[in-house]
DOROKOL-867988 format. One record per residue (C-alpha): chain; x, y, z; residue number from 1. Coordinates in nm, 4 decimals. Example, Ala and Ser with C-alpha at 12.3 -4.5 7.8 and 13.67 -1.06 7.14 Angstrom:
% DOROKOL-867988
+-----+----------+----------+----------+-----+
! mol !        x !        y !        z ! seq !
+-----+----------+----------+----------+-----+
!   A !   1.2300 !  -0.4500 !   0.7800 !   1 !
!   A !   1.3670 !  -0.1060 !   0.7140 !   2 !
+-----+----------+----------+----------+-----+
END
This chain:
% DOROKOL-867988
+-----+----------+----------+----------+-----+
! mol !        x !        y !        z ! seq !
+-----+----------+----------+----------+-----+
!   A !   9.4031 !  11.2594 !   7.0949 !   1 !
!   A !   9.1814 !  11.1679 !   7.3927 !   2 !
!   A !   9.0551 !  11.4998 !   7.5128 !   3 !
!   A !   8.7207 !  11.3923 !   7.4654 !   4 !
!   A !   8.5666 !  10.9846 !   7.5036 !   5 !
!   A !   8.6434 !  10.8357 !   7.2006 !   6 !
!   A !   8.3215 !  10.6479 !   7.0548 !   7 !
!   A !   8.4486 !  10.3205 !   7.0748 !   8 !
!   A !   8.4463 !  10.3319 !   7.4520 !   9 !
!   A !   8.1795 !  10.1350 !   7.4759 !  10 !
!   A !   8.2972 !   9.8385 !   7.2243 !  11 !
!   A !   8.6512 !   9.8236 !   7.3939 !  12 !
!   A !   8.4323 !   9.7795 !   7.7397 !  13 !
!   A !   8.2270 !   9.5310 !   7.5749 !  14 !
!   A !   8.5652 !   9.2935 !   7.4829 !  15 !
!   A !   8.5704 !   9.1933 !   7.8159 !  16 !
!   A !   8.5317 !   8.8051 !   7.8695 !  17 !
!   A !   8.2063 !   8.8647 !   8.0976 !  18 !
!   A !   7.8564 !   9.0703 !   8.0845 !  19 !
!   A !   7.9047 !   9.3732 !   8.2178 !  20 !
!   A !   7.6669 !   9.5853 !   8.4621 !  21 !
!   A !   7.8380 !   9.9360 !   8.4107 !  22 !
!   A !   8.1609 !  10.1230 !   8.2348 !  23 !
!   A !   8.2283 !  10.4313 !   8.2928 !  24 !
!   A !   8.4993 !  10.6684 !   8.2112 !  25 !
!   A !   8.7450 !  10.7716 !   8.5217 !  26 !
!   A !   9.1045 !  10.9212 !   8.5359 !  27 !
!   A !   9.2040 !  11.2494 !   8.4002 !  28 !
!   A !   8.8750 !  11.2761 !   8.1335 !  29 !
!   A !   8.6460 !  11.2621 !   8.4725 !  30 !
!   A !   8.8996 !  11.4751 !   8.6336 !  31 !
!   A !   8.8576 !  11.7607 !   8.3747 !  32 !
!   A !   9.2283 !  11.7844 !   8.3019 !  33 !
!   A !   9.2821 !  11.5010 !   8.0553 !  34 !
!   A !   9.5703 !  11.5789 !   7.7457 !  35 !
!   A !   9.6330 !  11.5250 !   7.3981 !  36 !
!   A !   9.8179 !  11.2282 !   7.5229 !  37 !
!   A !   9.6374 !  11.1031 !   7.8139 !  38 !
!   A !   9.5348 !  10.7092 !   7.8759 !  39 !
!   A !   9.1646 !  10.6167 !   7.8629 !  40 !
!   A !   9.0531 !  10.4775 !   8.2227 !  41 !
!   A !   8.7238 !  10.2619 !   8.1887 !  42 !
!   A !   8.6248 !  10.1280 !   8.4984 !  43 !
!   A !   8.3716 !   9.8683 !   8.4888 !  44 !
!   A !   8.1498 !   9.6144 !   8.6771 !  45 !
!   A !   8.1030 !   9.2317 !   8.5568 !  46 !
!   A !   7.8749 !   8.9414 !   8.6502 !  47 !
!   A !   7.9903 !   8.6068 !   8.6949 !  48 !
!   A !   7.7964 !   8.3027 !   8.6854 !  49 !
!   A !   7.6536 !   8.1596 !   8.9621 !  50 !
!   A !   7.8660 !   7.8140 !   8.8726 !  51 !
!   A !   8.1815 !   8.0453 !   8.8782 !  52 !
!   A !   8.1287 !   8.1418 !   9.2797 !  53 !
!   A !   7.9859 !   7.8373 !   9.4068 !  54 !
!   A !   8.2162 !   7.6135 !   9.2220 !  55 !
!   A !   8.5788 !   7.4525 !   9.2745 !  56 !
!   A !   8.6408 !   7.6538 !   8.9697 !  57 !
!   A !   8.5929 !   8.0125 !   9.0265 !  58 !
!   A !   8.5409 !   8.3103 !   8.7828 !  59 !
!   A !   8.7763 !   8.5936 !   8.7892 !  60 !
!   A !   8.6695 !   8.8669 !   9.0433 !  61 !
!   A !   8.8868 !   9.1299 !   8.8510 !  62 !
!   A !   8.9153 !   9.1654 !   8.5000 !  63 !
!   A !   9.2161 !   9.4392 !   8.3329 !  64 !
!   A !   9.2574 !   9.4941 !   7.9470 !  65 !
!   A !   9.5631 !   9.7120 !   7.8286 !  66 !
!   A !   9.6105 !   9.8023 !   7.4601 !  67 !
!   A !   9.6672 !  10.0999 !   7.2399 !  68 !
!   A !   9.3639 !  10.1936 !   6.9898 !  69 !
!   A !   9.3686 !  10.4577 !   6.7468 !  70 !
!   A !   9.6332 !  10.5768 !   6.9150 !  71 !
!   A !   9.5168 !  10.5773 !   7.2481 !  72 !
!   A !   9.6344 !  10.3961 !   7.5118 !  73 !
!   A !   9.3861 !  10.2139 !   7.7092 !  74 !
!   A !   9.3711 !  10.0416 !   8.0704 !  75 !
!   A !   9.0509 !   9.8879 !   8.1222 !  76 !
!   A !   8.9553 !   9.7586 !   8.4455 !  77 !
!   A !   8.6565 !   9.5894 !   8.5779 !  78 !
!   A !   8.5647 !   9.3985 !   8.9281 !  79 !
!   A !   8.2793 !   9.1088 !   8.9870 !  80 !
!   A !   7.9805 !   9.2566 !   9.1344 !  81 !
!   A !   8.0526 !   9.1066 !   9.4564 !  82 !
!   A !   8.3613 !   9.2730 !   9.5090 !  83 !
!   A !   8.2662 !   9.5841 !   9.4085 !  84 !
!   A !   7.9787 !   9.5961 !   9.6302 !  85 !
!   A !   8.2076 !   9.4682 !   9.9273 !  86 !
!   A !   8.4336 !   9.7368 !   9.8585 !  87 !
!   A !   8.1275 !  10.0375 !   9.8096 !  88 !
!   A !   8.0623 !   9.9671 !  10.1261 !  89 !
!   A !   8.4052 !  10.0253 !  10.2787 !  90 !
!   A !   8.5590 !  10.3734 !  10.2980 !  91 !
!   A !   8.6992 !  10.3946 !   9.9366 !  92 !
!   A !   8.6097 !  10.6719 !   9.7195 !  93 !
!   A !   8.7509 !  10.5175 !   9.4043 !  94 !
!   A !   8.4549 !  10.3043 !   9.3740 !  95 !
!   A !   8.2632 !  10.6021 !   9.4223 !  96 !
!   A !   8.3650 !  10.7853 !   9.1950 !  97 !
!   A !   8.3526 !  10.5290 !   8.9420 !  98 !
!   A !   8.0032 !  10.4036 !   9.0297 !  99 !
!   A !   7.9014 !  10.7464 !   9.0172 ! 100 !
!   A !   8.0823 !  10.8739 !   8.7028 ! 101 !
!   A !   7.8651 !  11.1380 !   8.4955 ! 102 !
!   A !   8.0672 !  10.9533 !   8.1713 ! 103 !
!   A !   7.8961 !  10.6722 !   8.1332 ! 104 !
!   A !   7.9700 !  10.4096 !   7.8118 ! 105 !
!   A !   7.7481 !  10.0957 !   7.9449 ! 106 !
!   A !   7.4473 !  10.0974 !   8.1475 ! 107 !
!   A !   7.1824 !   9.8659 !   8.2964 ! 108 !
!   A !   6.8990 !   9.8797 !   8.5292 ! 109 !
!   A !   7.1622 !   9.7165 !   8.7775 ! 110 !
!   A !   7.3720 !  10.0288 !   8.7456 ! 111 !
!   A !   7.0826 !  10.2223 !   8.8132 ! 112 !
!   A !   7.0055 !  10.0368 !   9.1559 ! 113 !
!   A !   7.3582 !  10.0681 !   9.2443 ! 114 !
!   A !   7.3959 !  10.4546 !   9.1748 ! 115 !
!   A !   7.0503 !  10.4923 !   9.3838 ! 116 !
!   A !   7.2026 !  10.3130 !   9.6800 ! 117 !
!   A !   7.5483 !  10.4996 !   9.7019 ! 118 !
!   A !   7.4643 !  10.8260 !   9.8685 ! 119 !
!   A !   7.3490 !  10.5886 !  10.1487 ! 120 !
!   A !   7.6309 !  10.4196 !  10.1539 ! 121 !
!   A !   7.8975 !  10.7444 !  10.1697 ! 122 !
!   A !   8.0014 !  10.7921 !  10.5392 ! 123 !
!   A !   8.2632 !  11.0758 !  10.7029 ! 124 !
!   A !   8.5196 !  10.7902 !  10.6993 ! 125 !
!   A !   8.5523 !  10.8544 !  10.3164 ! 126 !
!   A !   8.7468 !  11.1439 !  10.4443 ! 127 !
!   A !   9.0603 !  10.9114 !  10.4861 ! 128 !
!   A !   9.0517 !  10.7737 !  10.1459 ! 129 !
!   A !   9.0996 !  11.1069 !   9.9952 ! 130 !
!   A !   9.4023 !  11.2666 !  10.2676 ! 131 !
!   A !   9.5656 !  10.9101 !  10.2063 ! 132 !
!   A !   9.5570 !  10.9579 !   9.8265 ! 133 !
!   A !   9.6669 !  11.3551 !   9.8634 ! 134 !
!   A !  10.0054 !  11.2310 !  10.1016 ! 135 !
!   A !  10.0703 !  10.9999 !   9.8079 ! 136 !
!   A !  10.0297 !  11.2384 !   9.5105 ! 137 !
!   A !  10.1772 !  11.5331 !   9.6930 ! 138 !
!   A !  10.5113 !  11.2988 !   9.7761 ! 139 !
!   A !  10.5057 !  11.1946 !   9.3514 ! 140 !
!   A !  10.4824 !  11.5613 !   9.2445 ! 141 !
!   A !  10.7687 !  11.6933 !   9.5320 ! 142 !
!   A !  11.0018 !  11.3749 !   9.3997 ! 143 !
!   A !  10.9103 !  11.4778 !   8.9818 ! 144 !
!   A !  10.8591 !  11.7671 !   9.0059 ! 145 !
!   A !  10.5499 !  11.7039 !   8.7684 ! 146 !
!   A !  10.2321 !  11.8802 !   8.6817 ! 147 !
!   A !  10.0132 !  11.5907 !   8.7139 ! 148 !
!   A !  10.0222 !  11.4716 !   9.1116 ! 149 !
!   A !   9.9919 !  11.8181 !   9.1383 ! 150 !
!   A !   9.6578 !  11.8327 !   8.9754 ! 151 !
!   A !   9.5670 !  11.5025 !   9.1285 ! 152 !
!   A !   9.6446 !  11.5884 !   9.4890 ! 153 !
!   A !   9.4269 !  11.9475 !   9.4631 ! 154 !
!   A !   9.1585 !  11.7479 !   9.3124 ! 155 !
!   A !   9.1515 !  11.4308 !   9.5751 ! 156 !
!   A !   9.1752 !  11.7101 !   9.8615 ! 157 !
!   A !   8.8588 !  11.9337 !   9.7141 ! 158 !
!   A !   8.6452 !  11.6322 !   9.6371 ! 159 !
!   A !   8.6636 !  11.4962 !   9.9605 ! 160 !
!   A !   8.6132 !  11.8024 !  10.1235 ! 161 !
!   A !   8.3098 !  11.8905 !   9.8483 ! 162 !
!   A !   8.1868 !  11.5320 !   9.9756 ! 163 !
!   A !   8.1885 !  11.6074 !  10.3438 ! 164 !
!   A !   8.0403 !  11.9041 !  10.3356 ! 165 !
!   A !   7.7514 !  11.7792 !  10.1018 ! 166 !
!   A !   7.7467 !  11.4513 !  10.0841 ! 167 !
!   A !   7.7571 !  11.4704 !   9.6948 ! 168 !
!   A !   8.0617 !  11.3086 !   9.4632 ! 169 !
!   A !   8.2311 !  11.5959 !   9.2437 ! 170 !
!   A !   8.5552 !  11.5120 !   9.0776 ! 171 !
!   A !   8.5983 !  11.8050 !   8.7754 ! 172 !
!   A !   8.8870 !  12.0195 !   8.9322 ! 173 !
!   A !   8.7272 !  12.2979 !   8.6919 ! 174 !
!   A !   8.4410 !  12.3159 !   8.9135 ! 175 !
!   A !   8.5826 !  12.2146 !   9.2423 ! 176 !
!   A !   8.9130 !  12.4877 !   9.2037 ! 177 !
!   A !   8.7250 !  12.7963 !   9.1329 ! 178 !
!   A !   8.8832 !  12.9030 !   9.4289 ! 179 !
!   A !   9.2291 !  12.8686 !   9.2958 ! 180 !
!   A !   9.2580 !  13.1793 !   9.0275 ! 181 !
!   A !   9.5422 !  12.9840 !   8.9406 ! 182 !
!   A !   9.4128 !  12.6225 !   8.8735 ! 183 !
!   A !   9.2952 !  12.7014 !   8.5165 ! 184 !
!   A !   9.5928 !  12.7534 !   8.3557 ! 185 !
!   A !   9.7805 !  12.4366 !   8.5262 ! 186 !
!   A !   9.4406 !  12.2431 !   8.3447 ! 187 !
!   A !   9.5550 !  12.4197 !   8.0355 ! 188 !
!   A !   9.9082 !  12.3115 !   8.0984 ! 189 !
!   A !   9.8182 !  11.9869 !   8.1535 ! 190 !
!   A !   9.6436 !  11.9654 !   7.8316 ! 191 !
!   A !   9.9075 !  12.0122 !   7.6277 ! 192 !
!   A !  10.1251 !  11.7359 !   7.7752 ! 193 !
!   A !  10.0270 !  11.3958 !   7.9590 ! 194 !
!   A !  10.4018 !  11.4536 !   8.1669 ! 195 !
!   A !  10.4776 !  11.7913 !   8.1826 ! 196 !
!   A !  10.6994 !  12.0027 !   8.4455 ! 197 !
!   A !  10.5153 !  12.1443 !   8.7348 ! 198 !
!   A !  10.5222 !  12.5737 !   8.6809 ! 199 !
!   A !  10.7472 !  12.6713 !   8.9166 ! 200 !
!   A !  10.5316 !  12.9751 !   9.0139 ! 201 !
!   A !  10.2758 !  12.7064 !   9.0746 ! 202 !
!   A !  10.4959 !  12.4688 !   9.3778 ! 203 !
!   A !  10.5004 !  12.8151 !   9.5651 ! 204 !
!   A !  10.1593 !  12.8492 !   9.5701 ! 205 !
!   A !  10.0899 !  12.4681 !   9.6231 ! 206 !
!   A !  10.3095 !  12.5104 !   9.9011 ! 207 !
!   A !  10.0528 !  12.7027 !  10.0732 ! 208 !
!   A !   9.7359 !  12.5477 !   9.9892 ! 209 !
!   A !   9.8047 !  12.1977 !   9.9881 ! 210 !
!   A !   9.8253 !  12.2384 !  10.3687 ! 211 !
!   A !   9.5310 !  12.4901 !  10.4072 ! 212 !
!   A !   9.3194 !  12.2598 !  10.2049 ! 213 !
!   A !   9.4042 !  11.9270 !  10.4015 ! 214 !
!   A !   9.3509 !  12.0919 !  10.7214 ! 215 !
!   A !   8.9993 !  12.2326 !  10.5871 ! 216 !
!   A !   8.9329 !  11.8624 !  10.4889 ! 217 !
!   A !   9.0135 !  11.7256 !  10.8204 ! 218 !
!   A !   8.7685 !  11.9994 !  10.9188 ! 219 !
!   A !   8.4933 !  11.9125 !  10.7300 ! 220 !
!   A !   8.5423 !  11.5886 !  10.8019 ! 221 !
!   A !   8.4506 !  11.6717 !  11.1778 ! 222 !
!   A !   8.2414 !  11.8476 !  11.1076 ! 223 !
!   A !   8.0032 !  11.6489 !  10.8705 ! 224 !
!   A !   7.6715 !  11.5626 !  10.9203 ! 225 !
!   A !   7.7339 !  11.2264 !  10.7377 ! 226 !
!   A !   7.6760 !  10.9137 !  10.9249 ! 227 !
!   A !   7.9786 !  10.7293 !  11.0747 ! 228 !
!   A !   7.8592 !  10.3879 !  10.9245 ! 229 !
!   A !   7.6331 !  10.3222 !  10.5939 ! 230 !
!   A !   7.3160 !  10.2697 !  10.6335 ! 231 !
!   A !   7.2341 !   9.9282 !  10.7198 ! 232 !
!   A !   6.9253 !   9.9244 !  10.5316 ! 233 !
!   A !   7.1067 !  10.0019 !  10.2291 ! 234 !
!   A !   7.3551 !   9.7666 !  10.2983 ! 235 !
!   A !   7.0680 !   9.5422 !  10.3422 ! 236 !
!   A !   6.9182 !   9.6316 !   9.9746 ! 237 !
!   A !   7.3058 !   9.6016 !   9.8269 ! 238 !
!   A !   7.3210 !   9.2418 !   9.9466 ! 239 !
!   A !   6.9939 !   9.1732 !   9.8561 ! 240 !
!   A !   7.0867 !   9.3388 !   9.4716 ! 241 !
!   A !   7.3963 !   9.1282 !   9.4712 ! 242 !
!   A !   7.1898 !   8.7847 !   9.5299 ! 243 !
!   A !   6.9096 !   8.8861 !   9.2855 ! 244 !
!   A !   7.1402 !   8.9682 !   9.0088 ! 245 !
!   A !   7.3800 !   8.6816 !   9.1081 ! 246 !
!   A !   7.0650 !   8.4442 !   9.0593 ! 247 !
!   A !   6.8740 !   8.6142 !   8.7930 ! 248 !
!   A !   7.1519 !   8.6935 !   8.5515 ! 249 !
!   A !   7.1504 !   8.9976 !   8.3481 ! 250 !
!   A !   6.9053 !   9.0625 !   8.0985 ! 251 !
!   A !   6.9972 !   9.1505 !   7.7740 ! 252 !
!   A !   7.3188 !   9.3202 !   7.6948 ! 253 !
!   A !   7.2319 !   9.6587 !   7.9167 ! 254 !
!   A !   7.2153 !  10.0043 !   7.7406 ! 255 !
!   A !   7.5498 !  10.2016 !   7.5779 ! 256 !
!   A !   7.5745 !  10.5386 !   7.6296 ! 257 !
!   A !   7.7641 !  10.7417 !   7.4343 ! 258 !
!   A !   7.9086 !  11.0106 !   7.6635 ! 259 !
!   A !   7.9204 !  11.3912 !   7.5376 ! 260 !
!   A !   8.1545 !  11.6571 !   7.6783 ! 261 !
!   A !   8.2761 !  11.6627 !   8.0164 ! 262 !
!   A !   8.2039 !  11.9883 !   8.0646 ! 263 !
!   A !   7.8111 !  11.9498 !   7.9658 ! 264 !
!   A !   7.7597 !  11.8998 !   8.3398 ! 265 !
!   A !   7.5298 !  11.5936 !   8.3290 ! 266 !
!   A !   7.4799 !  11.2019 !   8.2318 ! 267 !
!   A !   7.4349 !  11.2036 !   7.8610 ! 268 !
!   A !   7.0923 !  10.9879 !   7.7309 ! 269 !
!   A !   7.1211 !  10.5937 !   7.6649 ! 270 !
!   A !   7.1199 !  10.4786 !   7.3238 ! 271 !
!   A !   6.9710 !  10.1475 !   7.2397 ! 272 !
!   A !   7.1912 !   9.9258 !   7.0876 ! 273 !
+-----+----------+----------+----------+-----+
END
């Protein structure tokens, strides 16, 4: 049962064959919909050594662990801090999200630069991550006719219009579909089974939103006050972040965090390890 983190998060993060800068928790947990059967998505940055870039013999830039513990399936994913930052400051909001993930299992000062720098980095063009990832969901839930793309393409389409209308990442489809009288019991639904049948009530009324809410994101997106590039100082201060740590190495073995509720709102307090 994987409603809530398991406390191991951290440890199975940890097995990775490099020192990590952050894990967090994404998927369905950060989502606010995840089921008695649902995966565990950590999402993680690592560091390579400076011999593993410069070198004829280079480090992996993306790391992936799958496994099953305690039950619960687990797909574990982490990129070299390089690539991560290269792809922060492109137009894709899965980094983001990740990066700024209130369910955080592993943290270092590193983490804390990074999460500093992203609202710098967030530009209107985000807007196309999030209507490419709705077209793809919305086509998976019309060909399954299952719950899940469902939930996923409401959520993509409300965070990235929450985003372009504030700036700010929000990604709990509790808070974001409060809107929807309806979305609260498909999140029930979806609790009770990882795979299960979209309500057929439910595809009328997603018939009628999903459009209404990708138009009002295209809107926003117009809209926004965001910049149409990220901030070249900040850019500046990523690269500079990305050399220093690159050089430096990582001190110690970070922080773990061991995350609390979803619903609690906020980044739960490190605890030395």
């Amino acid at each position: 049962m994987t409603i809530e983190v398991p406390p191991w998060a951290a440890e199975t993060a940890r097995a990775l064959p490099r020192p990590l800068l952050f894990a967090t928790v994404s998927g369905a947990h950060l989502y606010g919909f995840a089921s008695v059967d649902s995966d565990l998505d950590l999402r993680a940055v690592h560091l390579l050594a400076s011999e593993e870039v410069v070198g004829l013999r280079t480090g992996p830039q993306t790391l992936q662990h799958m496994g099953v513990r305690d039950g619960v399936e687990l797909d574990v994913v982490s990129h070299d801090l390089l690539k991560f930052a290269k792809l922060l400051t492109s137009r894709n909001g899965y980094v983001l999200e990740q990066l700024l993930s209130p369910l955080v299992v592993v943290t270092t000062a590193v983490h804390a630069e990074l999460v500093a720098l992203a609202p710098r980095l967030v530009t209107r063009h985000h807007a196309h991550h999030y209507l490419g990832f709705a077209a793809t969901q919305e086509r998976l839930y019309a060909r399954t006719g299952q719950l899940k793309p469902a939930l996923y393409t409401l959520r993509v389409l409300l965070t990235g219009i929450h985003l372009m209308r504030t700036g700010r990442v929000e990604t709990d489809l509790g808070v974001l579909g409060t809107g929807l009288a309806y979305v609260p019991d498909l999140i029930a639904a979806k609790r009770e089974a990882e795979h299960g049948p979209l309500p057929a009530d439910a595809a009328a009324r997603l018939a009628v939103d999903v459009p209404r809410l990708r138009a009002e994101l295209e809107t926003a997106r117009d809209a926004s006050t965001l910049p149409e590039r990220s901030d070249p100082a900040a850019v500046e201060a990523l690269h500079d972040l990305v050399v220093r740590t690159r050089l430096h190495g990582l001190p110690g073995r970070g922080r773990v965090v061991l995350p609390g509720p979803r619903a609690g709102g906020g980044r739960p307090g490190p605890v030395a390890r």
